[in-house]
C-alpha positions in Angstrom: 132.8 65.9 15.4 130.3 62.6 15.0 126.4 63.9 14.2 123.7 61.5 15.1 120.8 61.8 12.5 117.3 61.2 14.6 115.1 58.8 12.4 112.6 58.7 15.5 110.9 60.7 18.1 111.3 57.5 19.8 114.9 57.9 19.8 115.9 57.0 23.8 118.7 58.9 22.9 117.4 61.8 23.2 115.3 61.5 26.2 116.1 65.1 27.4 114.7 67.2 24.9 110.9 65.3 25.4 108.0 67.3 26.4 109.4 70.4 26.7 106.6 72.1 27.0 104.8 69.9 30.2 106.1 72.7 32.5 105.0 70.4 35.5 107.1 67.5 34.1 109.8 69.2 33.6 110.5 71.7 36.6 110.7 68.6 38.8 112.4 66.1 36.0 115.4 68.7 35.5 116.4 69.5 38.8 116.2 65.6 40.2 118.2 64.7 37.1 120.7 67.6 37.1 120.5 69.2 33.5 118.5 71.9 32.3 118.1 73.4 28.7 119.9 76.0 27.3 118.0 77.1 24.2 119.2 79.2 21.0 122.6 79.2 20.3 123.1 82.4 21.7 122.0 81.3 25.4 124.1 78.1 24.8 126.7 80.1 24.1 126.4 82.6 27.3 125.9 78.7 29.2 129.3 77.8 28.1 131.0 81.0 28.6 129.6 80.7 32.1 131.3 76.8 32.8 128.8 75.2 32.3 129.4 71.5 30.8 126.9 70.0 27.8 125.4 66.6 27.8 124.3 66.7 24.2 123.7 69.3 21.2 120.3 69.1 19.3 119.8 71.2 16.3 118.9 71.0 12.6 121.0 70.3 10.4 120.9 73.5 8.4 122.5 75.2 12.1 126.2 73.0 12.2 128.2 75.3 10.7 127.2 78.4 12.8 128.2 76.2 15.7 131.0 74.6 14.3 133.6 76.1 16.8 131.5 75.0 19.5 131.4 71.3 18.5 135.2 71.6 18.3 135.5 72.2 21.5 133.4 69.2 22.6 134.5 66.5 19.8 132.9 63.5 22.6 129.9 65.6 23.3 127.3 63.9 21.1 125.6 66.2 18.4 121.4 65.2 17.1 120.6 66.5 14.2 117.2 65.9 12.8 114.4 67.4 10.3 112.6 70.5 11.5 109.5 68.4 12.2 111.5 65.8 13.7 112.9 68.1 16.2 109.1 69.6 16.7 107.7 66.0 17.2 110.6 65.6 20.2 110.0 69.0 21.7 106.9 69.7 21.2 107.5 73.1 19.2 109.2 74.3 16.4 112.8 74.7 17.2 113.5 78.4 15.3 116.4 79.5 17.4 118.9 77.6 15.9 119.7 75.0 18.4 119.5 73.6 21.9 122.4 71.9 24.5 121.0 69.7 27.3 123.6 71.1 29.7 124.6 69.8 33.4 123.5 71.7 36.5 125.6 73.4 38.1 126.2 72.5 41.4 124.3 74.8 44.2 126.6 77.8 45.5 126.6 77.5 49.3 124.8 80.3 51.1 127.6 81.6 52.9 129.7 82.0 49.5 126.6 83.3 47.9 126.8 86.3 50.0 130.6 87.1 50.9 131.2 90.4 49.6 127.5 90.9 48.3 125.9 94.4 49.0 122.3 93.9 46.9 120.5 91.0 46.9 117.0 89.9 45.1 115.1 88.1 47.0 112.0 86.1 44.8 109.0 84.9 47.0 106.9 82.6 44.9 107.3 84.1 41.8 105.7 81.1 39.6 106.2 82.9 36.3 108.9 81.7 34.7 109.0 84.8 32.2 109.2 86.7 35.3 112.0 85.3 36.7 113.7 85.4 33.5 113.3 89.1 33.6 113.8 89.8 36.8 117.6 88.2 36.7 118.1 89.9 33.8 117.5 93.6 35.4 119.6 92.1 38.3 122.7 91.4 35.6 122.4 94.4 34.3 121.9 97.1 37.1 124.3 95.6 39.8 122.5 93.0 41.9 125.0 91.2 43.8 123.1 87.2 44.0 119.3 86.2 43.8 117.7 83.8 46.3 114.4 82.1 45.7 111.6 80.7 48.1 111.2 77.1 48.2 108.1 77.4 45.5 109.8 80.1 43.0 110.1 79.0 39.8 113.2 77.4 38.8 116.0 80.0 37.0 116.9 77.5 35.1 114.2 76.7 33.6 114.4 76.9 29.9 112.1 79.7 29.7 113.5 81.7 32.6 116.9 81.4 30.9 115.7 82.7 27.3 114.1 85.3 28.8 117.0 86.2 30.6 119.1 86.1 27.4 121.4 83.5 29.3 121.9 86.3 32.2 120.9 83.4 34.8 124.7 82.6 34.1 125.8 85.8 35.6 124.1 86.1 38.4 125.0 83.7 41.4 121.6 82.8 43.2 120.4 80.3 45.8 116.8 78.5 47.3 116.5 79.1 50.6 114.7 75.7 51.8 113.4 77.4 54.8 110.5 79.8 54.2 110.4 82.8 55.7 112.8 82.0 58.3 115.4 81.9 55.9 115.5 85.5 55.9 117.4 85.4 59.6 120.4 84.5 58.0 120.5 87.5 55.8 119.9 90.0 58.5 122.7 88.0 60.3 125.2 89.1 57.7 124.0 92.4 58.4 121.5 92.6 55.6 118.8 95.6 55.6 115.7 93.1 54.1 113.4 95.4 52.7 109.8 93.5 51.2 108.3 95.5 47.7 104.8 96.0 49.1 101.7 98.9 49.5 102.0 98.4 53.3 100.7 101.7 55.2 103.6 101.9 56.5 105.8 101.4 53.2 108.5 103.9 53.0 108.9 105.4 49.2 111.7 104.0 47.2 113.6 107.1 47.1 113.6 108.0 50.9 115.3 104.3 51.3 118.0 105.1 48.6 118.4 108.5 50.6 119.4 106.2 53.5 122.2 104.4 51.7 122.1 101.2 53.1 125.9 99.3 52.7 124.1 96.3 52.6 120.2 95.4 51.2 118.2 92.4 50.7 114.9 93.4 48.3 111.7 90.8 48.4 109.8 90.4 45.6 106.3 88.8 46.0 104.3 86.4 43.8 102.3 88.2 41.1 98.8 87.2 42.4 98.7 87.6 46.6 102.1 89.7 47.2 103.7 89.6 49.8 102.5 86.8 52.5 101.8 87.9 56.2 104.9 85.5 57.7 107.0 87.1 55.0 106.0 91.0 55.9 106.5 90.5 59.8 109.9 89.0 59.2 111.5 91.8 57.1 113.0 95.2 58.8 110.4 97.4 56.9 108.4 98.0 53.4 108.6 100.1 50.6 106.8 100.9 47.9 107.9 103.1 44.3 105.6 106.6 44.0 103.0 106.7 41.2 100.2 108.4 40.2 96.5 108.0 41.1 94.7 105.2 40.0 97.5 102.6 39.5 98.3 100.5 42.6 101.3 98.2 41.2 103.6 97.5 38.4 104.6 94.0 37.1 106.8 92.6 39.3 109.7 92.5 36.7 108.8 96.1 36.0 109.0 97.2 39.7 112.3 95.2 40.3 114.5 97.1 37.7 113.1 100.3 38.8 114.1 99.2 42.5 117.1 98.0 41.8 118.3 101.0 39.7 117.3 103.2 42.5 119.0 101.7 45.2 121.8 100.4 43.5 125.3 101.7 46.0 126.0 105.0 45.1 130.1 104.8 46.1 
């Protein structure tokens, strides 16, 4: 394996680790140039357990040997290694999880595949808060959710935040952007899809009376932290529904409220 020592921040080498933290730049420059980052070495781990394919390793030095294996399994994969205030000059923060892969993105799973065979499915409406989303596929890994779509102005799973929040579970999870905003929905009640929106509607059935109805298959929107659920969304679903609490607290985070949900309706055969 061949390690390029950085001299510069200047380095056009390695372009794709610069202003990491100009979450404008970058949740437009990743997509349109296919990569995202996978940061700590466990996430870029979990990235290339998943398939995904590396453009570049970027660590400190003192980090080689714990990925050693790794780099043998990419000897043409170029490997930067710089000073820790190198790396932060590049970044923009100190790098303290080891290291960082600018990996390709993977190509988008067609809608149709998405959900062949899928009984639960997440559906994000404008949830801009990349933590958020990190937690919310997280939950979905771990308590059975199916695939994830996202509205045309979530916030990208792939993201390097979403992704480290997620602990790499993005990798597990198929998901998909609808481009068409609400009317995207159709297609999922066309598949035969139950869509049911997370919202304090009067008319919001409790969580528990909709698991009671053990629907084979469910779509559960999720709406943007601020506003909820929009109007177009909420007239385009099949109903509401809304988890039981006590006086005097209207809503949980969204994160919060999705694990709950998708614990309680998870398929009980």
């Amino acid at each position: 394996m061949t390690f390029y020592h950085l001299e510069s921040a200047d380095d056009p080498r390695v372009s794709d680790y610069t202003k990491l933290t100009d979450v404008h730049l970058r949740k437009v420059r990743e997509p349109a140039e296919g990569l995202y980052i996978a940061e700590s070495s466990r996430v870029l781990r979990r990235a290339l357990a998943a398939g995904h394919r590396p453009r570049s390793f970027f660590l400190a030095e003192k980090w080689a040997e714990d990925l050693a294996d790794v780099f043998e399994r990419f000897p043409d994969v170029p490997a930067y290694v710089g000073s820790a205030a190198l790396l932060e000059e590049i970044t923009g923060f100190h790098l303290h999880r080891g290291a960082m892969a600018a990996m390709h993105r993977p190509a988008p799973v067609p809608l149709a595949e998405l959900l062949a065979g899928a009984r639960r499915v997440a559906v994000l409406e404008d949830i801009v808060d990349h933590t958020n989303v990190g937690a919310i596929f997280r939950s979905a890994a771990a308590l059975g959710v199916d695939a994830v779509l996202v509205s045309p102005r979530c916030g990208d799973p792939l993201y390097r935040r979403s992704v480290r929040v997620s602990m790499g579970t993005v990798f597990q999870v198929p998901w998909a952007r609808l481009e068409d905003w609400p009317e995207g929905l159709a297609a999922l009640q066309g598949q035969g899809f139950t869509v049911a929106a997370m919202e304090l509607t009067d008319d919001a059935v409790d969580l528990d009376e909709l698991a009671a109805r053990r629907p084979e298959r469910l779509a559960l929107v999720l709406g943007t932290e601020g506003a909820g659920m929009s109007e177009g969304t909420l007239a385009a679903v099949d109903l509401a529904v809304k988890i039981p609490m006590r006086p005097g607290v209207d809503s949980l985070n969204v994160a919060a409220a999705s694990a709950v949900a998708f614990w309680e309706l998870r398929p009980r055969d």
